[in-house]
C-alpha positions as CSV (number, residue, x, y, z in Angstrom):
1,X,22.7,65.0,32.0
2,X,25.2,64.7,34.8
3,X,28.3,67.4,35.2
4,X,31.1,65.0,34.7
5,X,34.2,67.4,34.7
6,X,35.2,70.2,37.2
7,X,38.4,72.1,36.1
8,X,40.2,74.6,38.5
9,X,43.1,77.1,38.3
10,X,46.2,76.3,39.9
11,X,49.1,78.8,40.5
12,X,51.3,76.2,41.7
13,X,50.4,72.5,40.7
14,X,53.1,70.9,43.2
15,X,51.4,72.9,46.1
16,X,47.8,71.9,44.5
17,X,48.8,67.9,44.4
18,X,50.4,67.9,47.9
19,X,47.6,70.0,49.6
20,X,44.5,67.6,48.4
21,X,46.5,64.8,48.7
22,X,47.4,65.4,52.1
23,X,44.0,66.5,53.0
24,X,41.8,64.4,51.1
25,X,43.4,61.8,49.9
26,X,43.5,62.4,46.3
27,X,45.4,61.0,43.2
28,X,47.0,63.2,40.2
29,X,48.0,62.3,37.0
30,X,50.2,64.5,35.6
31,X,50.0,66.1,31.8
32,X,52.8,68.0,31.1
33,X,53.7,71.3,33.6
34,X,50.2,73.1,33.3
35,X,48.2,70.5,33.8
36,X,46.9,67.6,36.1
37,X,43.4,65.5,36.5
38,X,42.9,64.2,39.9
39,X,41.1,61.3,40.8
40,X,39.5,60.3,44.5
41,X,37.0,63.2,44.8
42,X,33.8,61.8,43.2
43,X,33.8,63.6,40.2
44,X,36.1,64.0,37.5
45,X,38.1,66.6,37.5
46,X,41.8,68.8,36.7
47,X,43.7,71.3,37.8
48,X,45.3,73.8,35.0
49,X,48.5,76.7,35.9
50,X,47.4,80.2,36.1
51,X,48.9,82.7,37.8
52,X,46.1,85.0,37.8
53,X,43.0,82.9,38.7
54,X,41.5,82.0,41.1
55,X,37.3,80.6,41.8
56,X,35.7,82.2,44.8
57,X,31.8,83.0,45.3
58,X,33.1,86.8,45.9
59,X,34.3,86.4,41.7
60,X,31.0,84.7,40.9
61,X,32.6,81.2,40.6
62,X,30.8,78.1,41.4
63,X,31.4,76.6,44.8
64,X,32.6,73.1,45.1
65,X,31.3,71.5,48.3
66,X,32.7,68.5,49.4
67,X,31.4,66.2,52.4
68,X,33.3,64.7,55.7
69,X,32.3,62.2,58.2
70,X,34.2,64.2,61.0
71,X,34.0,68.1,60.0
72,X,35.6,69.5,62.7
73,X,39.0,66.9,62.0
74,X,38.9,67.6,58.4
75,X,38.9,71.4,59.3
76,X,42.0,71.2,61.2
77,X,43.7,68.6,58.3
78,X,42.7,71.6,56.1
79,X,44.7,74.2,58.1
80,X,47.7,71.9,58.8
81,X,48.0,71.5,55.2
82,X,48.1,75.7,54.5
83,X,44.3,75.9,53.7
84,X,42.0,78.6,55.7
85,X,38.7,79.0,56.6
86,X,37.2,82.0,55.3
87,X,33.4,81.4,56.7
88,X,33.5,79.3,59.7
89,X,31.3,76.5,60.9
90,X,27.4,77.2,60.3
91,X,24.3,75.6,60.4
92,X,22.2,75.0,57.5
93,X,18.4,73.1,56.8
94,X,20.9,70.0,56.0
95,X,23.7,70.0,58.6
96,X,26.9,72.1,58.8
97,X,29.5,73.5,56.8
98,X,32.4,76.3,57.0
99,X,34.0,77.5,53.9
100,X,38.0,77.0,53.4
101,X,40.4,78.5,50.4
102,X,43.2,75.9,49.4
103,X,46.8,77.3,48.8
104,X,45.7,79.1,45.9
105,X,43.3,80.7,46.8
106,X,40.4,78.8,45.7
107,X,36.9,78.3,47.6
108,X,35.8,75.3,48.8
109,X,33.0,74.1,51.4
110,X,33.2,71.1,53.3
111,X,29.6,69.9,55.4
112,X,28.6,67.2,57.4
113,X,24.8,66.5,58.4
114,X,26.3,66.7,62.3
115,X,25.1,69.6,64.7
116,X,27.0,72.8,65.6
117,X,30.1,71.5,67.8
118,X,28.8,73.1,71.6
119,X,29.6,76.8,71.7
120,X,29.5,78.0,68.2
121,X,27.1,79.9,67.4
């Protein structure tokens, strides 16, 4: 078995759809006003409305990590497009990674395999 679906609260799709497309480069198909699938991210996946919602790994939620070529430009995309980084770049066995929330609220992760950019620690 494979996961094949991720779904994610959303508390304002039109904010959702313009952040990760922006950023990422993601499509979205829309059905109806609470709900959209997105396509482009290497899994299948939607985005449903809730006000009240949102995933974090402070809640418990599972963390979505997603990959870049060039970590430190995808970082800045991120915060140009109202993301922020709520754990900064860090090392890890396998590379780097710093942790973002999109618009919602949501947590994300984005690594690389690179090295620590020079003086971060």
């Amino acid at each position: 078995m494979k996961i094949d679906y991720l779904e994610i609260p959303s508390k304002n799709m039109q904010i959702t759809k313009d952040f990760f497309t922006s950023v990422f480069g993601w499509t979205f198909e829309d059905y109806g006003p609470e709900y959209m699938v997105f396509g482009g991210a290497g899994v299948n996946g939607g985005f449903y409305f809730h006000t009240d919602l949102t995933c974090t790994t402070a809640t418990g939620s599972i963390l979505p990590v997603l990959y870049s070529e060039n970590i430190t430009q995808t970082q800045s995309d991120i915060i140009r497009a109202g993301g922020e980084v709520v754990k900064p770049l860090f090392a890890f066995p396998g590379g780097i990674r710093f942790h973002f929330t999109d618009p919602n609220g949501n947590e994300y992760a984005i690594w690389s395999e690179a090295k620590l950019p020079t003086g971060i620690c």
